[in-house]
N, CA, C and O atoms as a GROMACS GRO file, in nm:
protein
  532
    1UNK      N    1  -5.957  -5.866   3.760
    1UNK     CA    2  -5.911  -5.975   3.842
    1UNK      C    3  -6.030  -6.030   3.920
    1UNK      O    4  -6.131  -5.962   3.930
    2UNK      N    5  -6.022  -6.141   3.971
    2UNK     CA    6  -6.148  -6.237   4.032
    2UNK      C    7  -6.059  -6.258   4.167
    2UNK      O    8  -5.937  -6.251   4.183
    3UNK      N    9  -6.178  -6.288   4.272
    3UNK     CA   10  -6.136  -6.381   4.356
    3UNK      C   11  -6.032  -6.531   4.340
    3UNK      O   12  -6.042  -6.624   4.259
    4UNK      N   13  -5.952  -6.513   4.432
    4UNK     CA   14  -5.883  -6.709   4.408
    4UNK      C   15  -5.992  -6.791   4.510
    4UNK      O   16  -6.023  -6.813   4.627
    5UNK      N   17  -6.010  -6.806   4.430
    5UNK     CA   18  -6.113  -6.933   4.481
    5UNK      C   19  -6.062  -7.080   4.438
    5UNK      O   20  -5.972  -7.091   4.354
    6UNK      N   21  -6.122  -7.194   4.500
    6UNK     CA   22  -6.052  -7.338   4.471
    6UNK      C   23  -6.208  -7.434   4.560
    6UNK      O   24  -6.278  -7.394   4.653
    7UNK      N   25  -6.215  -7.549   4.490
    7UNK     CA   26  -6.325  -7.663   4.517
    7UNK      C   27  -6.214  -7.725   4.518
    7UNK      O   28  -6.123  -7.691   4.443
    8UNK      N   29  -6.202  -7.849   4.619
    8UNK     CA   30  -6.122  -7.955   4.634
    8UNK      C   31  -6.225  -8.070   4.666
    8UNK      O   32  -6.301  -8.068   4.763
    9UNK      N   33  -6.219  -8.147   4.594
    9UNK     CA   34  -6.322  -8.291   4.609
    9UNK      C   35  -6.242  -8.369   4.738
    9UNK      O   36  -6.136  -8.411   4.692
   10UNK      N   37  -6.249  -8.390   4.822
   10UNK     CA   38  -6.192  -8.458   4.908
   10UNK      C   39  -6.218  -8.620   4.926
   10UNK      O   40  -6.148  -8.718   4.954
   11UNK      N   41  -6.342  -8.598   4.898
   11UNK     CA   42  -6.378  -8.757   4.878
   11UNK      C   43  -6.480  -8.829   4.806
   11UNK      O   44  -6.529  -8.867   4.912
   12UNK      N   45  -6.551  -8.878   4.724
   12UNK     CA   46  -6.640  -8.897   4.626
   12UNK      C   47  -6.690  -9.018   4.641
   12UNK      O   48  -6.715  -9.072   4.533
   13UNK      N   49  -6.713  -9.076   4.729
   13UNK     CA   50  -6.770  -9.232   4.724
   13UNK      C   51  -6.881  -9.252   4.696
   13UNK      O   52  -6.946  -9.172   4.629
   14UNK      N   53  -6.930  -9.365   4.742
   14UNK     CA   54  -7.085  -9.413   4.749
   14UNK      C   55  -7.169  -9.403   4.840
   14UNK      O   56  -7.276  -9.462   4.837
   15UNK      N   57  -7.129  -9.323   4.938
   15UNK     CA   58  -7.224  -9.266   5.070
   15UNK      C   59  -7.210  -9.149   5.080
   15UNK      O   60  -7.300  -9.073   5.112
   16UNK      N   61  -7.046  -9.100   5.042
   16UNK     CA   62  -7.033  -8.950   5.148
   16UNK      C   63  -6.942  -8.909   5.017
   16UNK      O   64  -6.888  -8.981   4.933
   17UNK      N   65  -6.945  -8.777   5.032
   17UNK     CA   66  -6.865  -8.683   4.959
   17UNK      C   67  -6.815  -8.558   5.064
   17UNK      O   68  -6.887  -8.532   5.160
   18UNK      N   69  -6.677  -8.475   5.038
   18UNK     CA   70  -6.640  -8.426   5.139
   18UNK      C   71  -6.585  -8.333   5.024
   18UNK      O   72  -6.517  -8.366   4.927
   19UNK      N   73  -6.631  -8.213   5.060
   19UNK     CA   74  -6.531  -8.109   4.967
   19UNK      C   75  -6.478  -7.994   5.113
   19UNK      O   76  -6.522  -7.982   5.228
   20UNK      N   77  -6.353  -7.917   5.029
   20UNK     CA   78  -6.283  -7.802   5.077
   20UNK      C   79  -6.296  -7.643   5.001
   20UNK      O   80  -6.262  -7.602   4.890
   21UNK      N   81  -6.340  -7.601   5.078
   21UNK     CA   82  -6.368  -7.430   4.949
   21UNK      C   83  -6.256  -7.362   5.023
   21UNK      O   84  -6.222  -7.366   5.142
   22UNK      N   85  -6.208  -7.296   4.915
   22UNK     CA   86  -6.137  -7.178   5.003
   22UNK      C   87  -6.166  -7.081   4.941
   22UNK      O   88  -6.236  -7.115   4.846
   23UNK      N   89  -6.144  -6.921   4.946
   23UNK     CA   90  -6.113  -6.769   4.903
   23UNK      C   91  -6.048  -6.704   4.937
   23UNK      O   92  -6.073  -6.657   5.048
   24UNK      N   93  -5.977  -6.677   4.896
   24UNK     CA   94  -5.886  -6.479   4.911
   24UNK      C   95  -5.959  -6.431   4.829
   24UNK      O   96  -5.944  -6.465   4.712
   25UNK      N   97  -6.066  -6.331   4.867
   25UNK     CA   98  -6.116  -6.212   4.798
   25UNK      C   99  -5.993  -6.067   4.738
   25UNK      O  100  -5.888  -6.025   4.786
   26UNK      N  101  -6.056  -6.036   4.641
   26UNK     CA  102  -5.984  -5.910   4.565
   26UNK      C  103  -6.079  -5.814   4.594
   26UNK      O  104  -6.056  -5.693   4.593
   27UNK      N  105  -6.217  -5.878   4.630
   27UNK     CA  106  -6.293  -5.746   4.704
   27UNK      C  107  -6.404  -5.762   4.575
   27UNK      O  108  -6.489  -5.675   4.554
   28UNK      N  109  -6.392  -5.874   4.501
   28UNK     CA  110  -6.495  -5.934   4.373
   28UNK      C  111  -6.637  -5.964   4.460
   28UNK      O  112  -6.744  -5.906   4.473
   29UNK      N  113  -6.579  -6.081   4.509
   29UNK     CA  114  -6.667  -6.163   4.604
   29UNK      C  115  -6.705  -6.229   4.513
   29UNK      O  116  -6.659  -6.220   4.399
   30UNK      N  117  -6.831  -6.337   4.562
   30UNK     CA  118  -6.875  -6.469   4.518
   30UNK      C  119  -7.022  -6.437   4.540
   30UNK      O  120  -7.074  -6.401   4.645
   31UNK      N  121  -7.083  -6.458   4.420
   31UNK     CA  122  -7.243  -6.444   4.467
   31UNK      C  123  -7.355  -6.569   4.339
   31UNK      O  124  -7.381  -6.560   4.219
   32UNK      N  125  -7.394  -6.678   4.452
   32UNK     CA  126  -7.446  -6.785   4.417
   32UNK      C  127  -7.402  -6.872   4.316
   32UNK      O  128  -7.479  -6.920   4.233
   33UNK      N  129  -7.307  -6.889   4.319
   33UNK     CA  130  -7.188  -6.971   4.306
   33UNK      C  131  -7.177  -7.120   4.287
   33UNK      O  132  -7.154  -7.145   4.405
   34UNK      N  133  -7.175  -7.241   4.227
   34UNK     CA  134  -7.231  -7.330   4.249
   34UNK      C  135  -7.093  -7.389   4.269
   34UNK      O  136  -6.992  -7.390   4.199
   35UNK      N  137  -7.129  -7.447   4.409
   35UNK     CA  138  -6.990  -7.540   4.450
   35UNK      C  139  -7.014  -7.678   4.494
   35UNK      O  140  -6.933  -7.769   4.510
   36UNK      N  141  -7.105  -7.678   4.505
   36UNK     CA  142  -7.125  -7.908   4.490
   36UNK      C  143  -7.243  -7.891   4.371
   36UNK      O  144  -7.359  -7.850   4.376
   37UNK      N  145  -7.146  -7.947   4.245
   37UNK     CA  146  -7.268  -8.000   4.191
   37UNK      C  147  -7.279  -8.149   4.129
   37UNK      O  148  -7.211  -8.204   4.042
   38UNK      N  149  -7.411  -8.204   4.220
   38UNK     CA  150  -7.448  -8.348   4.187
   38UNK      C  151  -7.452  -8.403   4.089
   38UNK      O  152  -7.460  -8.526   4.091
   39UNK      N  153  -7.449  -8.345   3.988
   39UNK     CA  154  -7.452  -8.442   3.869
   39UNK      C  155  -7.316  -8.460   3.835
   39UNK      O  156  -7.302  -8.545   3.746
   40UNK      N  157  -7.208  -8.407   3.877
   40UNK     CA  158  -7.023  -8.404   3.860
   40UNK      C  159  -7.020  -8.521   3.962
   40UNK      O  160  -6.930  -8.600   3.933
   41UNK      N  161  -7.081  -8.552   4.057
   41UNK     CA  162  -7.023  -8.682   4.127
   41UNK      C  163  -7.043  -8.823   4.117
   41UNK      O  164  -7.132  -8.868   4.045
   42UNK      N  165  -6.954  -8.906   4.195
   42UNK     CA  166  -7.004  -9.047   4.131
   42UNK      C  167  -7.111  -9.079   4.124
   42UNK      O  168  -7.206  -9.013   4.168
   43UNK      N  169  -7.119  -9.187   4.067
   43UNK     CA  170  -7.258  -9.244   4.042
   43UNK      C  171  -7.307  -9.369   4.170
   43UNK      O  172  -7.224  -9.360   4.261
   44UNK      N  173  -7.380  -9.446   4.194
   44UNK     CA  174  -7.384  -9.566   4.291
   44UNK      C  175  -7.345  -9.632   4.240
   44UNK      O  176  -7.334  -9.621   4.118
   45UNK      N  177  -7.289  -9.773   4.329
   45UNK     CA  178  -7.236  -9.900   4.280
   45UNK      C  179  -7.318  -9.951   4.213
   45UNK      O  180  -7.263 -10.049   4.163
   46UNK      N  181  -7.485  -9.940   4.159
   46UNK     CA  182  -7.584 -10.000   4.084
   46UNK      C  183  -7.576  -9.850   4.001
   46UNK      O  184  -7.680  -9.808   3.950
   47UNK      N  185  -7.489  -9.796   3.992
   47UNK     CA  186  -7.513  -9.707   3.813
   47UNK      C  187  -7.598  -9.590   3.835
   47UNK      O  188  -7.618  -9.518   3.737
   48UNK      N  189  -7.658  -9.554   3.964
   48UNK     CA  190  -7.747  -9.459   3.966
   48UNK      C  191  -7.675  -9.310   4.027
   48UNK      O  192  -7.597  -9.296   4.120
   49UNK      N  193  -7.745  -9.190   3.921
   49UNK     CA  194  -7.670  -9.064   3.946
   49UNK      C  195  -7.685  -9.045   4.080
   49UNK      O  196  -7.754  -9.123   4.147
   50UNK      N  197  -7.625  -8.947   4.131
   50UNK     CA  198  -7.639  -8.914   4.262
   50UNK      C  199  -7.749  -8.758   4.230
   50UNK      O  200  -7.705  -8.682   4.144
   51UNK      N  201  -7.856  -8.728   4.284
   51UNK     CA  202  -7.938  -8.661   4.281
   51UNK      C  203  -7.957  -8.547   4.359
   51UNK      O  204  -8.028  -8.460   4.308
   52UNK      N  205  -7.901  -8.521   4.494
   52UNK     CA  206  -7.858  -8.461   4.594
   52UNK      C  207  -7.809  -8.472   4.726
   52UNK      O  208  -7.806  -8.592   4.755
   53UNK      N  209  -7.773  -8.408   4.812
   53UNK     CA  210  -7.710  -8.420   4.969
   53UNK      C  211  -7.737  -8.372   5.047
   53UNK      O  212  -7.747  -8.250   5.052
   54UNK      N  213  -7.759  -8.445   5.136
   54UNK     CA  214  -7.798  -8.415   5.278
   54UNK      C  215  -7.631  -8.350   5.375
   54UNK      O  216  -7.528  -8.413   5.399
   55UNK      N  217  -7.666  -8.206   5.409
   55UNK     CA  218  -7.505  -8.179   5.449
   55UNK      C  219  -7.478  -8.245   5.609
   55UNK      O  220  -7.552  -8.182   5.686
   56UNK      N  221  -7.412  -8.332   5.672
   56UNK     CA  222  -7.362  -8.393   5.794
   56UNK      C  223  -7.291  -8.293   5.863
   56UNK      O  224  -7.337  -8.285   5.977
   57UNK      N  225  -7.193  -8.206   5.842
   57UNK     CA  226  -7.073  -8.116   5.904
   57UNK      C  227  -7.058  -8.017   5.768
   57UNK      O  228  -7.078  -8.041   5.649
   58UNK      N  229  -7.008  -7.879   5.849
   58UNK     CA  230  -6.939  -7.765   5.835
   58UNK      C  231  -6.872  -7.700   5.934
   58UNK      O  232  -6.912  -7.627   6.025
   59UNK      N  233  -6.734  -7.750   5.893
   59UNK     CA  234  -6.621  -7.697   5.943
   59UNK      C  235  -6.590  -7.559   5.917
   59UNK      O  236  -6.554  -7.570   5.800
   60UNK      N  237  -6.577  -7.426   5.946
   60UNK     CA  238  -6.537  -7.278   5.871
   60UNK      C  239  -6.502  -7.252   5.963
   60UNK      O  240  -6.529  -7.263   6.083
   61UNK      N  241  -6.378  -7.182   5.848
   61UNK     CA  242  -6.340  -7.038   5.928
   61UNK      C  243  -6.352  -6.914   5.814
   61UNK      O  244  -6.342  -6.951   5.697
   62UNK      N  245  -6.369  -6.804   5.833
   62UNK     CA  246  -6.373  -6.692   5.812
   62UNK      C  247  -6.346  -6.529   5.866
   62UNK      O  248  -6.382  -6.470   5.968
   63UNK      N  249  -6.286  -6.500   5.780
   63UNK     CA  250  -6.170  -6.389   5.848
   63UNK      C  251  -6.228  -6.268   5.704
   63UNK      O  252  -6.230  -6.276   5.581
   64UNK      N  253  -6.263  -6.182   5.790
   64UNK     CA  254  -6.361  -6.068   5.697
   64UNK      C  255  -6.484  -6.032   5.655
   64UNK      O  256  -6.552  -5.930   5.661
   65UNK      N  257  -6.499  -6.159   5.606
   65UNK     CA  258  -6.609  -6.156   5.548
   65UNK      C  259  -6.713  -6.241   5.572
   65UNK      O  260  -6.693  -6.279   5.687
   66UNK      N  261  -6.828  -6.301   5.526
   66UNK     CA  262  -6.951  -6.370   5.593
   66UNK      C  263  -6.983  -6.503   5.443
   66UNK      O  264  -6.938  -6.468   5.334
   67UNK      N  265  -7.026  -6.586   5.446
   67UNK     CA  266  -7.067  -6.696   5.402
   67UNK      C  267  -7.204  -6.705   5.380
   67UNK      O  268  -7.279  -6.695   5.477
   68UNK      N  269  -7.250  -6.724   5.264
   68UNK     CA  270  -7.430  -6.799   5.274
   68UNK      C  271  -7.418  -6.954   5.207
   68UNK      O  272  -7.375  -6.975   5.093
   69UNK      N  273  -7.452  -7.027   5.274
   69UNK     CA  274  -7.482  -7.147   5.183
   69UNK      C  275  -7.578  -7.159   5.177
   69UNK      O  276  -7.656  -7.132   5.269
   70UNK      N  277  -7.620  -7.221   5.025
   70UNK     CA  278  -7.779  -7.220   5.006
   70UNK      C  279  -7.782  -7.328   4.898
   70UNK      O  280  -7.692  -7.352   4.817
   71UNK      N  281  -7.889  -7.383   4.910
   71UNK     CA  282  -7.934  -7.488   4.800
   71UNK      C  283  -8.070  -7.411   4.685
   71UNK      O  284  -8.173  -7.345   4.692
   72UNK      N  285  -7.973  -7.480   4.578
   72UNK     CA  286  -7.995  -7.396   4.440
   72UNK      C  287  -8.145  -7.406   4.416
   72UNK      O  288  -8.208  -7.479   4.492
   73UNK      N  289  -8.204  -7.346   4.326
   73UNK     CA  290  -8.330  -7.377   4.322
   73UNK      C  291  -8.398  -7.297   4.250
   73UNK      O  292  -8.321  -7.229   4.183
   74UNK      N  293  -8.563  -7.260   4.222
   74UNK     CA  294  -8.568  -7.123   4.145
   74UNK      C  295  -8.577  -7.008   4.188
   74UNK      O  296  -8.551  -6.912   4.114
   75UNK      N  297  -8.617  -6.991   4.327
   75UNK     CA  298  -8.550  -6.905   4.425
   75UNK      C  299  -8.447  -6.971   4.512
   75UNK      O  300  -8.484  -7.017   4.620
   76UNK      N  301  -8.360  -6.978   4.487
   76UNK     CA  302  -8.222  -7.012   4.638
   76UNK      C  303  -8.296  -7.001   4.777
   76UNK      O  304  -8.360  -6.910   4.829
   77UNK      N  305  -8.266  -7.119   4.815
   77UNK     CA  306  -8.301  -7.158   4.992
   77UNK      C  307  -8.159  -7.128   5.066
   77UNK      O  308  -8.066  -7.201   5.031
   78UNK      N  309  -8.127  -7.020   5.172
   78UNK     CA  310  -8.053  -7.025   5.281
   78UNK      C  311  -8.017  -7.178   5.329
   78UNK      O  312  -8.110  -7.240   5.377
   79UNK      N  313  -7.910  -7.233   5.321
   79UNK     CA  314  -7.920  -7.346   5.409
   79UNK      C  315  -7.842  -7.300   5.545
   79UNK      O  316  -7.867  -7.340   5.659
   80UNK      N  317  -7.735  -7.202   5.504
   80UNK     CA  318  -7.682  -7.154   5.639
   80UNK      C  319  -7.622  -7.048   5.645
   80UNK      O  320  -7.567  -7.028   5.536
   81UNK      N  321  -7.592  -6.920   5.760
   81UNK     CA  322  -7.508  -6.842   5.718
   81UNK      C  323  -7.413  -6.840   5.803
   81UNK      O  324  -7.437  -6.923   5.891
   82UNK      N  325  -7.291  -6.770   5.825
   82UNK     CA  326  -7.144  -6.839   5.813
   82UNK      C  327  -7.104  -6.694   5.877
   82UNK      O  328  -7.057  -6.617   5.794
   83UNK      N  329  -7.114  -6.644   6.008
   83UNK     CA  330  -7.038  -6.506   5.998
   83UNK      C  331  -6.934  -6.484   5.940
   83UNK      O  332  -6.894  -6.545   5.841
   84UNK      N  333  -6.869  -6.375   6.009
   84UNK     CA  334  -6.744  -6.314   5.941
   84UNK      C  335  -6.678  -6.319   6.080
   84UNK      O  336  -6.728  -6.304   6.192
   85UNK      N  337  -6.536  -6.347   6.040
   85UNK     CA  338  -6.442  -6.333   6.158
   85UNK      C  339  -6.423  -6.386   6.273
   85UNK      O  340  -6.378  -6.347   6.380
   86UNK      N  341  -6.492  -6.540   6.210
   86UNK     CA  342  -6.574  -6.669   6.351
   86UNK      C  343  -6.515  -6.775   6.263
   86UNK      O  344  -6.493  -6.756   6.144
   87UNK      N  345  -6.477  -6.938   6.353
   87UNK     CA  346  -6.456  -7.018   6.349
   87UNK      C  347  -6.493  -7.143   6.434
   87UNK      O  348  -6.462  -7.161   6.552
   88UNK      N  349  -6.590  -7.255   6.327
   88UNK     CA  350  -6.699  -7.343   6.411
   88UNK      C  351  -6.683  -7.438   6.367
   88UNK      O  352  -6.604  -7.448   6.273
   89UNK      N  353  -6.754  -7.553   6.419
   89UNK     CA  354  -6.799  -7.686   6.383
   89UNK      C  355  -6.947  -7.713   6.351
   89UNK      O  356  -7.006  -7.697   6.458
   90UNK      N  357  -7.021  -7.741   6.271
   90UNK     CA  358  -7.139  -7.730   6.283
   90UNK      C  359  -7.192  -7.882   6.223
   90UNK      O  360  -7.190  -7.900   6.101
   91UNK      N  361  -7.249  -8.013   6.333
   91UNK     CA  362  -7.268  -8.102   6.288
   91UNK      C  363  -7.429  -8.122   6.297
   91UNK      O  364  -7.497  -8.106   6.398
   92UNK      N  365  -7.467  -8.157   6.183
   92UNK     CA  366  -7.598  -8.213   6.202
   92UNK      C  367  -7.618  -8.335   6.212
   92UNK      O  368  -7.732  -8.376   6.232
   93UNK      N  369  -7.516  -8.415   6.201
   93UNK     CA  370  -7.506  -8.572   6.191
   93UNK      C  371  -7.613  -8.667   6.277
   93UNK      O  372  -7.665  -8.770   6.236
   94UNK      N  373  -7.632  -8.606   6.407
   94UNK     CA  374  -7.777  -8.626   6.481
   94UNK      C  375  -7.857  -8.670   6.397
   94UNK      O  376  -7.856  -8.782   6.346
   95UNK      N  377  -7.932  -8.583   6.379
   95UNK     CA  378  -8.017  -8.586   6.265
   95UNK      C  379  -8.037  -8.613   6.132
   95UNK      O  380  -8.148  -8.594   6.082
   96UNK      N  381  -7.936  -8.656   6.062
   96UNK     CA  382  -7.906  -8.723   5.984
   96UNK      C  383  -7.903  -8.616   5.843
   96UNK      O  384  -7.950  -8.635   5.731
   97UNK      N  385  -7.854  -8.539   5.878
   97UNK     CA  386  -7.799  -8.459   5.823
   97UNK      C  387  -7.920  -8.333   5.790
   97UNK      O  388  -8.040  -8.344   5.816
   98UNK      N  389  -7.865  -8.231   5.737
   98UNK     CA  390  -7.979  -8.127   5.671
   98UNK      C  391  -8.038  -8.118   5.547
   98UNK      O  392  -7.991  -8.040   5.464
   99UNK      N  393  -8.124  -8.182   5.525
   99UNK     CA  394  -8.210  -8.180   5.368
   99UNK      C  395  -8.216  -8.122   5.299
   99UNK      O  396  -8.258  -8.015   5.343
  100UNK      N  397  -8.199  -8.117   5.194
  100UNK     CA  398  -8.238  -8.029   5.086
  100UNK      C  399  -8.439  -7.988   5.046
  100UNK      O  400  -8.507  -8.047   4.962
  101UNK      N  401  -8.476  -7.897   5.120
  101UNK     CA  402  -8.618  -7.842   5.129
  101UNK      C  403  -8.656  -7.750   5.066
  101UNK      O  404  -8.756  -7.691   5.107
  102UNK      N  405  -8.570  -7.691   4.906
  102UNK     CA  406  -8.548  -7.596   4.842
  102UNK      C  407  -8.682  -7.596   4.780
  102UNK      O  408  -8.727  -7.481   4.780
  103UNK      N  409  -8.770  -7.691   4.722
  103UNK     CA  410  -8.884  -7.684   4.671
  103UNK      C  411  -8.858  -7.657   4.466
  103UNK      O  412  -8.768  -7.693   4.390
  104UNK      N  413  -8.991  -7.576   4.443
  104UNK     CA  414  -8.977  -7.565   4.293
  104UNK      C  415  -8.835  -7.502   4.233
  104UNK      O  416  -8.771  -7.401   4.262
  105UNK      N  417  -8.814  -7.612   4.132
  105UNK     CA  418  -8.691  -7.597   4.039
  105UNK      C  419  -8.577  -7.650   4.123
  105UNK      O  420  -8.475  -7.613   4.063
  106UNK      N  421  -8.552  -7.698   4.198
  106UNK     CA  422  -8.453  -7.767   4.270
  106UNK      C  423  -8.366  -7.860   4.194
  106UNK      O  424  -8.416  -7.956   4.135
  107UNK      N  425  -8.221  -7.835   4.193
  107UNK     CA  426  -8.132  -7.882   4.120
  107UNK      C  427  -8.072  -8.018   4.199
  107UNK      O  428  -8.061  -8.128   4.143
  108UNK      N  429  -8.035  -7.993   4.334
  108UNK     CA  430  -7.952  -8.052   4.417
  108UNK      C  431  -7.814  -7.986   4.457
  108UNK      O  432  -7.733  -8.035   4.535
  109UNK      N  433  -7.806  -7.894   4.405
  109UNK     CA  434  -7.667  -7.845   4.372
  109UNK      C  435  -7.643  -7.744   4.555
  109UNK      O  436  -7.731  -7.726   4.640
  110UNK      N  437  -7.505  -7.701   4.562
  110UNK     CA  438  -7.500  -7.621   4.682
  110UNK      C  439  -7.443  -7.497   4.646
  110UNK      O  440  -7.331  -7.513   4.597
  111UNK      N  441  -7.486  -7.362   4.653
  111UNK     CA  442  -7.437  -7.236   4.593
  111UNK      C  443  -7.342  -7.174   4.717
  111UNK      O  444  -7.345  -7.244   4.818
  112UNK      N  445  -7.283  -7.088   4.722
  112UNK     CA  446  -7.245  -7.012   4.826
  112UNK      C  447  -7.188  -6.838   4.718
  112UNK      O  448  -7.136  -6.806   4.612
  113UNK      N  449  -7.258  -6.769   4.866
  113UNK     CA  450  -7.264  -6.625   4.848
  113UNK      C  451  -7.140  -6.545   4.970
  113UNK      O  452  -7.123  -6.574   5.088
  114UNK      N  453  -7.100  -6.484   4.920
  114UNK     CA  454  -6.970  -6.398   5.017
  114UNK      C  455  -7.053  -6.267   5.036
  114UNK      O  456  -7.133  -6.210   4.962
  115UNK      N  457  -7.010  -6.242   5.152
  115UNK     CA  458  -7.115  -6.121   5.247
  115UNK      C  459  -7.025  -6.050   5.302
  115UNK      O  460  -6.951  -6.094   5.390
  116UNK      N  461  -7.020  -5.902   5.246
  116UNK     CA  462  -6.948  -5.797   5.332
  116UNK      C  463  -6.771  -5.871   5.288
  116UNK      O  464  -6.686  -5.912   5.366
  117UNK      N  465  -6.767  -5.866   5.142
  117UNK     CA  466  -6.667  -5.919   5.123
  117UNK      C  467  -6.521  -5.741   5.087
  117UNK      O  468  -6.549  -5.629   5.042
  118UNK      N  469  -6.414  -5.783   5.122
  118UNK     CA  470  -6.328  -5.683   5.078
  118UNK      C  471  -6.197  -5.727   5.046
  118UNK      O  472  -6.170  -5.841   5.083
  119UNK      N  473  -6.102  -5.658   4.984
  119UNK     CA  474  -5.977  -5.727   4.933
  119UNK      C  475  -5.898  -5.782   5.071
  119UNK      O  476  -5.896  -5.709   5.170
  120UNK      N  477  -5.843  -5.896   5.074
  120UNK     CA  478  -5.724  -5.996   5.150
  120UNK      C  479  -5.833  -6.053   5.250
  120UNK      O  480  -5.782  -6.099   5.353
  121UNK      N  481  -5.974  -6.062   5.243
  121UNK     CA  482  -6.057  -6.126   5.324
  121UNK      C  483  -6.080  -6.238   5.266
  121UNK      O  484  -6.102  -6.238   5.144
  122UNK      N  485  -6.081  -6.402   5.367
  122UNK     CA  486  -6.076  -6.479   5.352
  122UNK      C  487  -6.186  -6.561   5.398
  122UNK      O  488  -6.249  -6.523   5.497
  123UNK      N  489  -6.228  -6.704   5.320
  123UNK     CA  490  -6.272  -6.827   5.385
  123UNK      C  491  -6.199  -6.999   5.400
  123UNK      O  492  -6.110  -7.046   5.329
  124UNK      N  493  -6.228  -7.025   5.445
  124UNK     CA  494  -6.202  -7.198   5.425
  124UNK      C  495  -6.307  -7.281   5.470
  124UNK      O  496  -6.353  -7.258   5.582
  125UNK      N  497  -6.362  -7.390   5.389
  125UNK     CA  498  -6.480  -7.414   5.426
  125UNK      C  499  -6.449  -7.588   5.425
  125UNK      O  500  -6.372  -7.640   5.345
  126UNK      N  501  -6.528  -7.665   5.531
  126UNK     CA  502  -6.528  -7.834   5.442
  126UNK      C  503  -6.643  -7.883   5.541
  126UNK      O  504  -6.674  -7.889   5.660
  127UNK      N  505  -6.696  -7.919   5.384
  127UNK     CA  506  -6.837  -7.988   5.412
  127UNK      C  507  -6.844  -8.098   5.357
  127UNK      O  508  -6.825  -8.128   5.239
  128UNK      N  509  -6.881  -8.180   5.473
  128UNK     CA  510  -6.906  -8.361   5.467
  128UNK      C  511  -7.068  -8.360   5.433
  128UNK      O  512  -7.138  -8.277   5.489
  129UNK      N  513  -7.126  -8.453   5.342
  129UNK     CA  514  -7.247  -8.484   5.267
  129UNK      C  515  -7.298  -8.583   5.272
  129UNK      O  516  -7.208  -8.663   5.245
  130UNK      N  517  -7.396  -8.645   5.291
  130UNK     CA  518  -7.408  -8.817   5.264
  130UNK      C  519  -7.563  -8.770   5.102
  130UNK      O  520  -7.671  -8.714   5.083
  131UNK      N  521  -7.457  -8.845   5.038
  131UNK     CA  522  -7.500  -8.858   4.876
  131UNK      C  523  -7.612  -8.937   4.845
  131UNK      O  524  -7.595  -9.059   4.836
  132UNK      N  525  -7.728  -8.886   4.826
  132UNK     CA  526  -7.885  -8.914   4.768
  132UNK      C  527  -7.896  -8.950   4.620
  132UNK      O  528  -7.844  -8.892   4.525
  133UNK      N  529  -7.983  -9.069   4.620
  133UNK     CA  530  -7.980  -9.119   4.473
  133UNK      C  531  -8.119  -9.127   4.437
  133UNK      O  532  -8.152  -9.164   4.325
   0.00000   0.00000   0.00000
């Protein structure tokens, strides 16, 4: 048996994309995982792929277990980690969001890793993006 896990596209436009992760662990867990990936999203109103995202907000909660988000790459870059058993807002929107600084082999893509995961431990995650072409 696997984790239930679920990606919900929430929104796919031409600026911003907004997804929802969730998990109930079986005590599997999730390890580098690819859950936004840029080349699955729209394209620009001039036809051009979307290449990667800058993340604006992360909303989580987590009950058990711990979160890594990281941008894919040929070694994986940390973009953030996510305790366990905490619930936040985390906007970078200031700043115009958080870059992708992953370096060699960089996909664009966003992975996430489950930390100190065990059976009926949970996440819910939603992260707002503004979409790079």
């Amino acid at each position: 048996m696997a984790d239930a896990v679920n990606v919900s596209t929430i929104q796919d436009g031409g600026r911003t994309a907004i997804f929802y992760l969730t998990n109930t662990s079986d005590g599997t867990g999730e390890d580098a995982v690819t859950k936004i990936d840029v080349s699955a999203l729209a394209a620009s109103a001039d036809g051009d792929a979307c290449t990667g995202v800058r993340i604006q907000k992360i909303v989580f909660s987590t009950v058990g277990m711990g979160v890594k988000l990281l941008w894919d790459a040929s070694t994986d870059v940390i973009i953030v980690e996510l305790p366990p058993n905490y619930s936040d807002t985390l906007d970078f929107s200031d700043i115009g969001g958080l870059p992708n600084y992953s370096g060699s082999g960089k996909t664009g893509d966003v992975q996430l890793t489950t930390v100190g995961h065990a059976s009926g431990e949970t996440y819910a995650i939603t992260i707002t993006c503004v979409k790079e072409y």
